[in-house]
PDB file of N, CA, C and O in Angstrom, chain B, residues numbered from 101:
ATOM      1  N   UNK B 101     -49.840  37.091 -37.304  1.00  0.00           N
ATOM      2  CA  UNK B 101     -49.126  37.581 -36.165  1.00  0.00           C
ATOM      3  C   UNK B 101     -47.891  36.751 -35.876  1.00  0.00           C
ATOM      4  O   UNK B 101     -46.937  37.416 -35.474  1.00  0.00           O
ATOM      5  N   UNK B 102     -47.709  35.521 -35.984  1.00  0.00           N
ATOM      6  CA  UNK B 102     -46.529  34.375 -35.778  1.00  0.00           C
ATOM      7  C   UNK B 102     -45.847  34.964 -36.895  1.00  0.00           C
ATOM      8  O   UNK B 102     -44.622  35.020 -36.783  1.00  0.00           O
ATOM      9  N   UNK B 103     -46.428  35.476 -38.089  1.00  0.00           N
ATOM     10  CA  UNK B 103     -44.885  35.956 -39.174  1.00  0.00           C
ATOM     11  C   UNK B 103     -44.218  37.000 -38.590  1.00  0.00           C
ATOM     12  O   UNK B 103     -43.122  37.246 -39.094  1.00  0.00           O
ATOM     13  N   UNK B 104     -44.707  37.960 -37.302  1.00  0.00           N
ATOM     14  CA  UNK B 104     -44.150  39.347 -36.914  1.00  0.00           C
ATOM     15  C   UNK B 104     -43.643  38.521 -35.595  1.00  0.00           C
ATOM     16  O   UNK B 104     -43.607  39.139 -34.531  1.00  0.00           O
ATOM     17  N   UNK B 105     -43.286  37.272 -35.624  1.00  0.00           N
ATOM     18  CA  UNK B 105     -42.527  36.782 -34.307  1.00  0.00           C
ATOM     19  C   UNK B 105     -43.330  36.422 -32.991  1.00  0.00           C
ATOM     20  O   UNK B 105     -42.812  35.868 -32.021  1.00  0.00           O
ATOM     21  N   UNK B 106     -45.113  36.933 -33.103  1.00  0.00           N
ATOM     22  CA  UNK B 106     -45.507  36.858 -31.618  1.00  0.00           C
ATOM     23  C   UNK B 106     -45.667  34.863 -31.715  1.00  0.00           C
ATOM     24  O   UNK B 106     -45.484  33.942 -32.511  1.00  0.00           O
ATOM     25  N   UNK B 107     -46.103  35.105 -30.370  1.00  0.00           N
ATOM     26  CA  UNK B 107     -45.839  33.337 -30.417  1.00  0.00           C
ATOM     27  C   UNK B 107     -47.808  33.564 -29.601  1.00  0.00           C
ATOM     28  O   UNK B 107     -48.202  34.362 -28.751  1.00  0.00           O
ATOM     29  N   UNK B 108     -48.472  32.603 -30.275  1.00  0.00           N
ATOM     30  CA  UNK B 108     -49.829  32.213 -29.987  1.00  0.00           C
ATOM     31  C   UNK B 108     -49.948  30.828 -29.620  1.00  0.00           C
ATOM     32  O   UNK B 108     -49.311  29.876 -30.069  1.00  0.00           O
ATOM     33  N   UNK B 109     -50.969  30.845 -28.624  1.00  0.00           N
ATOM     34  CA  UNK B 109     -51.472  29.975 -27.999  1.00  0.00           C
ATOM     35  C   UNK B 109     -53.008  29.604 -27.705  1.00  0.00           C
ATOM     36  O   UNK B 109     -53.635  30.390 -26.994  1.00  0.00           O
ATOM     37  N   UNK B 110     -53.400  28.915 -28.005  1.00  0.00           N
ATOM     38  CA  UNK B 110     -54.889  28.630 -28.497  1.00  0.00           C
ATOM     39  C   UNK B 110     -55.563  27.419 -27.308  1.00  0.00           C
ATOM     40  O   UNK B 110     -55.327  26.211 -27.304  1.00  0.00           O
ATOM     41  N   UNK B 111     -56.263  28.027 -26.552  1.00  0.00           N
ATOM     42  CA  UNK B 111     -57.257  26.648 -25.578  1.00  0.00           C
ATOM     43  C   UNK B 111     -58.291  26.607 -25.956  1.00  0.00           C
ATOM     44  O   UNK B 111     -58.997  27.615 -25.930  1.00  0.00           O
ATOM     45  N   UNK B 112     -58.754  25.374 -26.459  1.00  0.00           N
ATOM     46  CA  UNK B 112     -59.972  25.046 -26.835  1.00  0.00           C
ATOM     47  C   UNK B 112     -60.593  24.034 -25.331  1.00  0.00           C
ATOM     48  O   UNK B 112     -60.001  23.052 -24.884  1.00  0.00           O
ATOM     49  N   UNK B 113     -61.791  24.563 -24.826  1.00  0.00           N
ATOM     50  CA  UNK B 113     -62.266  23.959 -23.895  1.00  0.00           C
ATOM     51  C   UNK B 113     -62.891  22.410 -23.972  1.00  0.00           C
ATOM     52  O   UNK B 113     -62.730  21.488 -23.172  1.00  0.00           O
ATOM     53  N   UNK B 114     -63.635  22.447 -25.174  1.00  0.00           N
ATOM     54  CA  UNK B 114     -64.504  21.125 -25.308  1.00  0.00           C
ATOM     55  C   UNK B 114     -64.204  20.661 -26.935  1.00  0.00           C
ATOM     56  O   UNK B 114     -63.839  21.317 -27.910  1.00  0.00           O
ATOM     57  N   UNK B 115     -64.478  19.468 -26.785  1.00  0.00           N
ATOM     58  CA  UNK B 115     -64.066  18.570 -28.250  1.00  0.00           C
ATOM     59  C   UNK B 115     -65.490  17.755 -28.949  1.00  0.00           C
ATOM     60  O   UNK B 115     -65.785  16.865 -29.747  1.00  0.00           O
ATOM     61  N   UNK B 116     -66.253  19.010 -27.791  1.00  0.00           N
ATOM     62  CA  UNK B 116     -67.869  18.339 -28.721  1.00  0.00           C
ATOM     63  C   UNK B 116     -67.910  17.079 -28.104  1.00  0.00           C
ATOM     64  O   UNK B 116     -67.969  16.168 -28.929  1.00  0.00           O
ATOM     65  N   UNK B 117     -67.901  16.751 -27.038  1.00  0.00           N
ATOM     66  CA  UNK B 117     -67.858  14.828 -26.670  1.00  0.00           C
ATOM     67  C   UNK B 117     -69.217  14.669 -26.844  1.00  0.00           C
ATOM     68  O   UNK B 117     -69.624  13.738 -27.540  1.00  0.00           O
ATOM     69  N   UNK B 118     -70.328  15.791 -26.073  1.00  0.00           N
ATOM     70  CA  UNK B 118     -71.883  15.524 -26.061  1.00  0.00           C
ATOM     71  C   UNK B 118     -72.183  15.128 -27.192  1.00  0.00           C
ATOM     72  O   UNK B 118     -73.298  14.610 -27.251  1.00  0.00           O
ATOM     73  N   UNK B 119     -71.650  15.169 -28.064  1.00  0.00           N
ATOM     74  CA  UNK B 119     -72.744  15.024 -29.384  1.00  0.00           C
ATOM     75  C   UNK B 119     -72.341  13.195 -29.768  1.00  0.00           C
ATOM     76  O   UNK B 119     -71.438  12.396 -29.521  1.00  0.00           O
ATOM     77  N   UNK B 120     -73.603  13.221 -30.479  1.00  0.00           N
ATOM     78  CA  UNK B 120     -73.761  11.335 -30.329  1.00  0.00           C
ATOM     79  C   UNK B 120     -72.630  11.051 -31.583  1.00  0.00           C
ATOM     80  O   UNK B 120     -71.883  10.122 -31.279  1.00  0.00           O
ATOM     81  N   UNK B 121     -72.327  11.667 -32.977  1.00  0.00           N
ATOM     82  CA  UNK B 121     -71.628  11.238 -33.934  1.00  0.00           C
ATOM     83  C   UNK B 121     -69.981  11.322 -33.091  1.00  0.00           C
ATOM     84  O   UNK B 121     -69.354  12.365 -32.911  1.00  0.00           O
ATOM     85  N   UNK B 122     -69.553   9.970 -32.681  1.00  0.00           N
ATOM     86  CA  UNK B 122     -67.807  10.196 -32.812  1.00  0.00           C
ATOM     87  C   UNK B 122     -67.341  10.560 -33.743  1.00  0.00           C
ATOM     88  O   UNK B 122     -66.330  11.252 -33.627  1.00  0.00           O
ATOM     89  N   UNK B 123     -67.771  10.314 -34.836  1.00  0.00           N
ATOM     90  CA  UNK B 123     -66.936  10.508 -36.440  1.00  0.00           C
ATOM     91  C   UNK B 123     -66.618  11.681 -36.243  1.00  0.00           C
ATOM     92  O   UNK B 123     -65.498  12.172 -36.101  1.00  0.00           O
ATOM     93  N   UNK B 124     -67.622  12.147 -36.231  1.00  0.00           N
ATOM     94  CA  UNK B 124     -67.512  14.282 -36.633  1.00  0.00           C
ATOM     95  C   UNK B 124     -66.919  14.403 -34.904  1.00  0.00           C
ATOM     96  O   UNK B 124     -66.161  15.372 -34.881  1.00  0.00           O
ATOM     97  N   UNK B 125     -66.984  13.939 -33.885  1.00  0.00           N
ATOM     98  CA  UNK B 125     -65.996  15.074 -32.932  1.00  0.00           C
ATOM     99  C   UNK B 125     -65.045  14.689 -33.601  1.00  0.00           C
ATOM    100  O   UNK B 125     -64.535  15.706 -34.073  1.00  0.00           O
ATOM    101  N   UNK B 126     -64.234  13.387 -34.080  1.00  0.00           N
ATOM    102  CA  UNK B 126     -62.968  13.237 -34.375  1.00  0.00           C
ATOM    103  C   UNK B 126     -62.583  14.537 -35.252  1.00  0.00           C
ATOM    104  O   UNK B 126     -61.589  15.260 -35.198  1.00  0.00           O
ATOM    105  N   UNK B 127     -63.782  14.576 -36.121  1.00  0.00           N
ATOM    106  CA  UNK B 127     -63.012  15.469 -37.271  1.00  0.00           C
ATOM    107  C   UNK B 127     -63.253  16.950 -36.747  1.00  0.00           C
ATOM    108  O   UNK B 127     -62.428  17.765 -37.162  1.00  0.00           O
ATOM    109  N   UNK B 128     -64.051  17.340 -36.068  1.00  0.00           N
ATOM    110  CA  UNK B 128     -63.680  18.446 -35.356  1.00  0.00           C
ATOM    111  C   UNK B 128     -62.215  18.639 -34.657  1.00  0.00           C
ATOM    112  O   UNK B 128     -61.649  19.664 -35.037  1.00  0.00           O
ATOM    113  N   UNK B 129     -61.707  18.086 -33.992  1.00  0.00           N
ATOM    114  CA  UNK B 129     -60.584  17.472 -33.303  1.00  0.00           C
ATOM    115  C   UNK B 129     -59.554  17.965 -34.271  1.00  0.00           C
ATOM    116  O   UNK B 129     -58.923  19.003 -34.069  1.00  0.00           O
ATOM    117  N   UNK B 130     -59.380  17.150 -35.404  1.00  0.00           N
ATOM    118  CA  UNK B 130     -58.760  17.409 -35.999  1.00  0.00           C
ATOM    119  C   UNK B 130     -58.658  18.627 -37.690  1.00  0.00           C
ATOM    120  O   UNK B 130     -57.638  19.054 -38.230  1.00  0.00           O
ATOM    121  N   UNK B 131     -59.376  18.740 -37.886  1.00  0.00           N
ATOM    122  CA  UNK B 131     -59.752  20.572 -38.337  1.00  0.00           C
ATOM    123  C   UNK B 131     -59.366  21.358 -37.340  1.00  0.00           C
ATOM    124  O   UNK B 131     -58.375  21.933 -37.791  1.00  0.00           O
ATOM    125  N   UNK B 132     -59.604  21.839 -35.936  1.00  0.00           N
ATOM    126  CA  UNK B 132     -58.950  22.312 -34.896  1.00  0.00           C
ATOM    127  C   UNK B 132     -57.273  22.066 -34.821  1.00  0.00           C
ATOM    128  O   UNK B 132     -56.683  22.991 -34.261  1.00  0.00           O
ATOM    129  N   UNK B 133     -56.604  21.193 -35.200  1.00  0.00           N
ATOM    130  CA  UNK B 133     -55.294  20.899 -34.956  1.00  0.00           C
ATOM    131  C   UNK B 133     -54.674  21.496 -36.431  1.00  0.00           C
ATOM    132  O   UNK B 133     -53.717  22.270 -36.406  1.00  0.00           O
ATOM    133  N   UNK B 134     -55.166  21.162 -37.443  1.00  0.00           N
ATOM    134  CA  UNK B 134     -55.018  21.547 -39.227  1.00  0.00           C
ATOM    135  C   UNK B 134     -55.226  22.997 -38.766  1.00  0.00           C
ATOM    136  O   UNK B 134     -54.180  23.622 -38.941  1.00  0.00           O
ATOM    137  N   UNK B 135     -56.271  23.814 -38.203  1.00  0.00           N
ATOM    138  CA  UNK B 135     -56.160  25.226 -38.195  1.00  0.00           C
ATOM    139  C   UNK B 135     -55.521  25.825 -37.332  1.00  0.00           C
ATOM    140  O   UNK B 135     -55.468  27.032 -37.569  1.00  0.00           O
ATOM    141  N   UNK B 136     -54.805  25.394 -36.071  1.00  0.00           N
ATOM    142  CA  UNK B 136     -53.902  25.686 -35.244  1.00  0.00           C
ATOM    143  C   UNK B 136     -52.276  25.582 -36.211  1.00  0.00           C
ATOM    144  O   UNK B 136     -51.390  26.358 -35.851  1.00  0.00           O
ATOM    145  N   UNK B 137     -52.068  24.899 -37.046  1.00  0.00           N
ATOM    146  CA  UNK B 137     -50.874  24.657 -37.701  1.00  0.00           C
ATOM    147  C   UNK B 137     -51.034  25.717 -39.039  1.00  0.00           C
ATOM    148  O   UNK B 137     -50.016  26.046 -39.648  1.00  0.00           O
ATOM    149  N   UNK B 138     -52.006  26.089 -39.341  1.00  0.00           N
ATOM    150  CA  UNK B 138     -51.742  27.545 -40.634  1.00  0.00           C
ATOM    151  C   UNK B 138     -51.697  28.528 -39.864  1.00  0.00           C
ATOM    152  O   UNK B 138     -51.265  29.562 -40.374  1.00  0.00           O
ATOM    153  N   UNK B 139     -52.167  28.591 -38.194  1.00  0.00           N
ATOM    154  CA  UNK B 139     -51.817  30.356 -37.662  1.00  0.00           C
ATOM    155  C   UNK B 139     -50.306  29.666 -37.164  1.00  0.00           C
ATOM    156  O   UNK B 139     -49.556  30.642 -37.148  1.00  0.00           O
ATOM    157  N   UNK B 140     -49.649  28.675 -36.826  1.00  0.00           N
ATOM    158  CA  UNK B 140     -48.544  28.882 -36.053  1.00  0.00           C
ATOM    159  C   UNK B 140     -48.752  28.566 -35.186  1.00  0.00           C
ATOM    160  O   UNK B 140     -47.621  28.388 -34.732  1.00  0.00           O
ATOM    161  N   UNK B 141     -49.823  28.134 -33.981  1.00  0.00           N
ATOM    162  CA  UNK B 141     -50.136  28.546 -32.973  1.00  0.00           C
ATOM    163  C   UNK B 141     -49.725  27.051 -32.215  1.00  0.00           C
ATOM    164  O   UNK B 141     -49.689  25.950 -32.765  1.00  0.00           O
ATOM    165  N   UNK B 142     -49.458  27.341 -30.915  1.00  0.00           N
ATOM    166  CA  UNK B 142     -49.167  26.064 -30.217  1.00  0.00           C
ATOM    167  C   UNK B 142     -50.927  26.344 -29.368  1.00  0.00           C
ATOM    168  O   UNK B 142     -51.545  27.352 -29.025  1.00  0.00           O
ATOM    169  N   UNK B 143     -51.177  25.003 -29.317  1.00  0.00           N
ATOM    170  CA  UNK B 143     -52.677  24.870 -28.523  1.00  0.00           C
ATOM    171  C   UNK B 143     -52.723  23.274 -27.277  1.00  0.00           C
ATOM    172  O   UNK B 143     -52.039  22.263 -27.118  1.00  0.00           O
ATOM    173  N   UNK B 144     -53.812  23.812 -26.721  1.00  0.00           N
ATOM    174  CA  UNK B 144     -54.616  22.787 -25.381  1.00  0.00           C
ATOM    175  C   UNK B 144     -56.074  22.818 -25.962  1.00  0.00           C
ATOM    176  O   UNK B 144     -56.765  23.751 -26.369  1.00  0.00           O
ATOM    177  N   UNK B 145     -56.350  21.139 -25.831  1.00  0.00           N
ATOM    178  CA  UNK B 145     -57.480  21.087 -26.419  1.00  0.00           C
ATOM    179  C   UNK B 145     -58.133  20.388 -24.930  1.00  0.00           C
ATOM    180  O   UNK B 145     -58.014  19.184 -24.702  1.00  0.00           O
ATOM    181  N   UNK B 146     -58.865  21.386 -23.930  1.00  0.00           N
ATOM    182  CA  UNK B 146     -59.608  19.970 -23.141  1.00  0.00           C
ATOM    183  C   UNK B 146     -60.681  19.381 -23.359  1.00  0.00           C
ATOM    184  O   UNK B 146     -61.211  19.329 -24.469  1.00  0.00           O
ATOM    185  N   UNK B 147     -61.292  18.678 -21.943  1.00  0.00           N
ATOM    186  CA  UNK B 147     -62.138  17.272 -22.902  1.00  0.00           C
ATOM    187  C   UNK B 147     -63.440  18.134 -22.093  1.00  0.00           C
ATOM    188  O   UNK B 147     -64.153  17.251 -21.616  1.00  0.00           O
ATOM    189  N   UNK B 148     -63.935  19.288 -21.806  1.00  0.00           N
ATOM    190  CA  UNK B 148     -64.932  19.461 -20.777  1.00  0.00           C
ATOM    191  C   UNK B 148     -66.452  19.410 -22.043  1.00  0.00           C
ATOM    192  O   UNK B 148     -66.518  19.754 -23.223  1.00  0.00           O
ATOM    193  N   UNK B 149     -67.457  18.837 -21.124  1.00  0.00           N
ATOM    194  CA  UNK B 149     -68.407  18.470 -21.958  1.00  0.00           C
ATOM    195  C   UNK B 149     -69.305  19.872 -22.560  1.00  0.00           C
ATOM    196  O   UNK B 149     -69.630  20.699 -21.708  1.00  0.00           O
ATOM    197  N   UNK B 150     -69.653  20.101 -23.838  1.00  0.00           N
ATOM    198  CA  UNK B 150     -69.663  20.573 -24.552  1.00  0.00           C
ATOM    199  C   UNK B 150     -71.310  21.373 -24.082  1.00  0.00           C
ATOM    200  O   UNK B 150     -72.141  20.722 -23.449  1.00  0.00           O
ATOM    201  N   UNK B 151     -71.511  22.494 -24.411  1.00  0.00           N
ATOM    202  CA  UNK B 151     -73.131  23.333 -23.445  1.00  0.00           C
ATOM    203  C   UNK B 151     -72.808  23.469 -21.968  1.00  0.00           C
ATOM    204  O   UNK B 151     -73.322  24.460 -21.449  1.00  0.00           O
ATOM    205  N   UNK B 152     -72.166  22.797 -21.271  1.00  0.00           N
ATOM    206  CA  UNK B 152     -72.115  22.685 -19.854  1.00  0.00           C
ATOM    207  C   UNK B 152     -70.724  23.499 -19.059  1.00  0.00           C
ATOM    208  O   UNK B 152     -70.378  23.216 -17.912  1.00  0.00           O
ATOM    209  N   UNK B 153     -70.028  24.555 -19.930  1.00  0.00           N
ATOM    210  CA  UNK B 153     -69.216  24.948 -19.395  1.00  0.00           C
ATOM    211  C   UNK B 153     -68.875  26.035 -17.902  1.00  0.00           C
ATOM    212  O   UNK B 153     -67.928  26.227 -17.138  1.00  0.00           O
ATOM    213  N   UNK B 154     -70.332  26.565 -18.090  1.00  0.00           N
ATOM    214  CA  UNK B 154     -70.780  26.908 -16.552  1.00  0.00           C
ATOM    215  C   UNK B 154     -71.009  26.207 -15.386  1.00  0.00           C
ATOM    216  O   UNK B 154     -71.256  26.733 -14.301  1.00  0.00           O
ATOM    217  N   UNK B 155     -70.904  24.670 -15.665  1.00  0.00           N
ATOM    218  CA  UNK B 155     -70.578  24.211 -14.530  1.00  0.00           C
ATOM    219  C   UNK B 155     -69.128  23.519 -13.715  1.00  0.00           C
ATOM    220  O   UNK B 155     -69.102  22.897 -12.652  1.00  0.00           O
ATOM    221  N   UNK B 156     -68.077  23.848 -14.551  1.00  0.00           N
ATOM    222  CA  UNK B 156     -67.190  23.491 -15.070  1.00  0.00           C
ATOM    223  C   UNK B 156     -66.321  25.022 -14.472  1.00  0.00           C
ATOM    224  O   UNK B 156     -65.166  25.385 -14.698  1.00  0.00           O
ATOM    225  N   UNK B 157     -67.280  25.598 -13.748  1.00  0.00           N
ATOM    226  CA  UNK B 157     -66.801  27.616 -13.601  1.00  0.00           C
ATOM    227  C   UNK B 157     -65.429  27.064 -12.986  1.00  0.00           C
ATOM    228  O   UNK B 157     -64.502  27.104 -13.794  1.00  0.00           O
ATOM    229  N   UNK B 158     -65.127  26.583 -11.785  1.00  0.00           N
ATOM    230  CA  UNK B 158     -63.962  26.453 -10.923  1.00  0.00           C
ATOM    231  C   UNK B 158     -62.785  25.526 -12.007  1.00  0.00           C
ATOM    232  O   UNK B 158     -61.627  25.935 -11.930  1.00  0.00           O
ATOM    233  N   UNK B 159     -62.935  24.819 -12.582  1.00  0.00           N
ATOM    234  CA  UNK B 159     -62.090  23.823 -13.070  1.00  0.00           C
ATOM    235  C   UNK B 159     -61.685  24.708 -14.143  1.00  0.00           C
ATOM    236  O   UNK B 159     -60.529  24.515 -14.517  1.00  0.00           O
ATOM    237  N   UNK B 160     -62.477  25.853 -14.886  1.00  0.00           N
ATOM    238  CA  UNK B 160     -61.489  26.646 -16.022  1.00  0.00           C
ATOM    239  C   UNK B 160     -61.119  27.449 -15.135  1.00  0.00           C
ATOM    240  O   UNK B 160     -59.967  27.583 -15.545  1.00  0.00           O
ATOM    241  N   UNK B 161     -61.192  28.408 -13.812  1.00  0.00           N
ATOM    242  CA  UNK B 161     -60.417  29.077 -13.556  1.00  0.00           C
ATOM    243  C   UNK B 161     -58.908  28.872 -12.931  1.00  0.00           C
ATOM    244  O   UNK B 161     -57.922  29.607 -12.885  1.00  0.00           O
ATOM    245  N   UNK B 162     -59.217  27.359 -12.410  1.00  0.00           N
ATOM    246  CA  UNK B 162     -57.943  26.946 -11.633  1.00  0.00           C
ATOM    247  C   UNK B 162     -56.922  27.102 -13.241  1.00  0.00           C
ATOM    248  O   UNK B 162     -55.788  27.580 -13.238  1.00  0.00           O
ATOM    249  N   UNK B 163     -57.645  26.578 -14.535  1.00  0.00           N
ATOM    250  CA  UNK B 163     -56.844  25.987 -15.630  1.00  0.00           C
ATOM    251  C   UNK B 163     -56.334  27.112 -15.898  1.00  0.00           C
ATOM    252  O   UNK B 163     -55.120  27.194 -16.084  1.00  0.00           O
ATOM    253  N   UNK B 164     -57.079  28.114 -15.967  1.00  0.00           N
ATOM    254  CA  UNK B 164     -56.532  29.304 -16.531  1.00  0.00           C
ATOM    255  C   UNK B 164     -55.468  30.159 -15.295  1.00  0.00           C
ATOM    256  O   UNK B 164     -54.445  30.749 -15.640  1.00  0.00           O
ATOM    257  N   UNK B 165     -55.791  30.106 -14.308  1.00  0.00           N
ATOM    258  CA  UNK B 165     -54.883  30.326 -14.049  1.00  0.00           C
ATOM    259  C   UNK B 165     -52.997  30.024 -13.510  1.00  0.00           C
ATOM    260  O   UNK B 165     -52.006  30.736 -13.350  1.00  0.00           O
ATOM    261  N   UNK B 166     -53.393  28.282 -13.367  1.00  0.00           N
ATOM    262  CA  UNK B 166     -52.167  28.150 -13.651  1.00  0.00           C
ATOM    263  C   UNK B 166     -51.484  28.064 -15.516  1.00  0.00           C
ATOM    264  O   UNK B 166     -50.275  28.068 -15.749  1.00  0.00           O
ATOM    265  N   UNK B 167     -52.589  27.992 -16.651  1.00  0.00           N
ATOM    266  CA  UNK B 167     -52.225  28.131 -17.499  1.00  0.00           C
ATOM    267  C   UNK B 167     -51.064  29.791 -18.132  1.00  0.00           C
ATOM    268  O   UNK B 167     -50.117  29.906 -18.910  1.00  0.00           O
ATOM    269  N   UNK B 168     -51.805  30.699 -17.312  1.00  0.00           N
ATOM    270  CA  UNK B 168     -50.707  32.208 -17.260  1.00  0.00           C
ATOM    271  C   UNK B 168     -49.834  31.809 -16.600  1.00  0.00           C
ATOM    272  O   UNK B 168     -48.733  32.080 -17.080  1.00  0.00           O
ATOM    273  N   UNK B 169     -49.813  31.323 -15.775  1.00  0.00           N
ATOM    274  CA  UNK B 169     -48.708  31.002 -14.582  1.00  0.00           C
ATOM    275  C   UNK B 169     -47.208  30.402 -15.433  1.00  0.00           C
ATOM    276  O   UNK B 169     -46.008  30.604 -15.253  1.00  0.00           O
ATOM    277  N   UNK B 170     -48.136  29.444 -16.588  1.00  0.00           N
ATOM    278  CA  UNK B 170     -47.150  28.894 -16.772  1.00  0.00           C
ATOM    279  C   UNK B 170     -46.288  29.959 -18.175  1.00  0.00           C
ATOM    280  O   UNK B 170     -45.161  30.447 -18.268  1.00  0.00           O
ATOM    281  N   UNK B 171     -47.430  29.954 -19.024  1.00  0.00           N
ATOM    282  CA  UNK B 171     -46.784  30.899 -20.541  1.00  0.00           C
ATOM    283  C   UNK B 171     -46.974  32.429 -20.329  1.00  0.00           C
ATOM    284  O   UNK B 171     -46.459  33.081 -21.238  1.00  0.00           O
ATOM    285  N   UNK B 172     -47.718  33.340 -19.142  1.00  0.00           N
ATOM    286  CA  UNK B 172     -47.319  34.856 -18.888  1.00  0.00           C
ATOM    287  C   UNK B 172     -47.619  35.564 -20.202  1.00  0.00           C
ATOM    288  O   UNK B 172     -46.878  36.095 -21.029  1.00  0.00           O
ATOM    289  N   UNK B 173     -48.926  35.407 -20.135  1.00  0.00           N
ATOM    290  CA  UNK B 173     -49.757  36.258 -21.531  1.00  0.00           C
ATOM    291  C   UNK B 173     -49.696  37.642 -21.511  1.00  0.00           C
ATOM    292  O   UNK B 173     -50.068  38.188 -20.472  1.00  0.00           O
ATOM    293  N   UNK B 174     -49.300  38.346 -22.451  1.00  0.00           N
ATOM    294  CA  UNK B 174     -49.282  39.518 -22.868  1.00  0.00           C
ATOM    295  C   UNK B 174     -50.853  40.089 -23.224  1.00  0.00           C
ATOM    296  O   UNK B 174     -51.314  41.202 -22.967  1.00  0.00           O
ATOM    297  N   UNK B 175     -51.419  39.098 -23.810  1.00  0.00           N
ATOM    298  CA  UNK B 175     -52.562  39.789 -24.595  1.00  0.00           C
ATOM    299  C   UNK B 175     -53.794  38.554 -24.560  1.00  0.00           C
ATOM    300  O   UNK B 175     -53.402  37.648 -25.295  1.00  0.00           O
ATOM    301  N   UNK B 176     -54.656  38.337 -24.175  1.00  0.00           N
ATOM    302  CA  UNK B 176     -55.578  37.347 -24.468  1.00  0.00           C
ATOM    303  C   UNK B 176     -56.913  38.009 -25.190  1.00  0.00           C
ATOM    304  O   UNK B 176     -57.334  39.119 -24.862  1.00  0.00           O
ATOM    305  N   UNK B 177     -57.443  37.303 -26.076  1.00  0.00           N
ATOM    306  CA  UNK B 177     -58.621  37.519 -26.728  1.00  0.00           C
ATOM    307  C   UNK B 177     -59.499  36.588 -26.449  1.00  0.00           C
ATOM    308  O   UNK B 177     -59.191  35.411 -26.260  1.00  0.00           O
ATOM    309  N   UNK B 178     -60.909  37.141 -26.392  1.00  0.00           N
ATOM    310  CA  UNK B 178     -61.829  35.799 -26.037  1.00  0.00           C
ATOM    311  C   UNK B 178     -62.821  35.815 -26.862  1.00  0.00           C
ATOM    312  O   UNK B 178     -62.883  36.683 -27.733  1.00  0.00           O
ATOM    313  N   UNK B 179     -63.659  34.965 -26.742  1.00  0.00           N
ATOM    314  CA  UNK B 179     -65.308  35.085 -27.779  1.00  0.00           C
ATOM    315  C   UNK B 179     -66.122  36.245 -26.406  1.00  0.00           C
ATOM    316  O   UNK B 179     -65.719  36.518 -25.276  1.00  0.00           O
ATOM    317  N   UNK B 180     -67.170  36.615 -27.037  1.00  0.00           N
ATOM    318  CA  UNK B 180     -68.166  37.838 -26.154  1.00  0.00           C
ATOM    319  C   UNK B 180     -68.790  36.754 -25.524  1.00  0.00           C
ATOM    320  O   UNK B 180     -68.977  35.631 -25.991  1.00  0.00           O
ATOM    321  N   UNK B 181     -69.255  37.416 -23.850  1.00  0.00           N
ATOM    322  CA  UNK B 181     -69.897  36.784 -22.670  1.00  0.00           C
ATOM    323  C   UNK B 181     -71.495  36.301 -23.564  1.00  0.00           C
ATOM    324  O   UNK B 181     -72.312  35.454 -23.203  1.00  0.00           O
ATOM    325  N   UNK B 182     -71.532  37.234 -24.875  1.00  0.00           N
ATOM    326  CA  UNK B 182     -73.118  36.920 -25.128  1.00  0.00           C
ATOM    327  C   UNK B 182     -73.189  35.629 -26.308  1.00  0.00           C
ATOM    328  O   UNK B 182     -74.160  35.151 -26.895  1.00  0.00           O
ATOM    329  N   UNK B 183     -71.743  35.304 -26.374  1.00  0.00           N
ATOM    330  CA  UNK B 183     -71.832  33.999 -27.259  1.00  0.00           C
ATOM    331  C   UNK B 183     -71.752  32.594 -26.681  1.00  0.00           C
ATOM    332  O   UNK B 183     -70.740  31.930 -26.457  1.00  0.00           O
ATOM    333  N   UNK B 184     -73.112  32.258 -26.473  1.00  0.00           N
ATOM    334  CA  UNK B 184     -73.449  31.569 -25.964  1.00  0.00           C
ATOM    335  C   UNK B 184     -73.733  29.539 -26.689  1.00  0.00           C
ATOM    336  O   UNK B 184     -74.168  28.518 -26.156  1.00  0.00           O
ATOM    337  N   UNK B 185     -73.065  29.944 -28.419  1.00  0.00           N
ATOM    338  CA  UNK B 185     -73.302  28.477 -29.032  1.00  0.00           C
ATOM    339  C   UNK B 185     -74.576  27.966 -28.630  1.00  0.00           C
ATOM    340  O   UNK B 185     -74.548  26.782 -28.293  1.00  0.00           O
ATOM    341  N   UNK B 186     -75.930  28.665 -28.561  1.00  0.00           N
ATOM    342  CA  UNK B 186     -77.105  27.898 -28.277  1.00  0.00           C
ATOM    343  C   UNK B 186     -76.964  26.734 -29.598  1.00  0.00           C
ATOM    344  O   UNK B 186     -77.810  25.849 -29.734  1.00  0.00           O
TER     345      UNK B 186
END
């Protein structure tokens, strides 16, 4: 889609902090940044702790919504309400 000119933007909520290996969030971290750079995509990676994003409900909506506020999305795609990463 970046070769037909659209411009993408990618928020990743959590960086895996819960999990006990630092090694692998690092490299999650960065596989996430390596695959943001083959779509084109400019991205936000936040730090919210990883299973627990339902409690976290108010702090992504404020984000998200000054996040439109700021770049005025045309089109957003999301994962399904039933993907839940058990």
């Amino acid at each position: 889609m970046s070769e037909l000119g659209a411009e993408i933007h990618v928020l990743n909520f959590s960086r895996s902090k819960d999990a006990d290996d630092t090694i692998s969030n690092e490299i999650v971290g960065e596989e996430f940044k390596k695959s943001m750079d083959v779509l084109g995509a400019t991205y936000e990676m936040l730090d919210l702790p990883t299973r627990r994003l339902p409690e976290y409900r108010q702090v992504i909506l404020d984000y998200l919504y000054g996040l439109n506020q700021r770049v005025g999305f045309d089109l957003i795609f999301c994962h399904s309400s039933y993907d839940q990463h058990l």
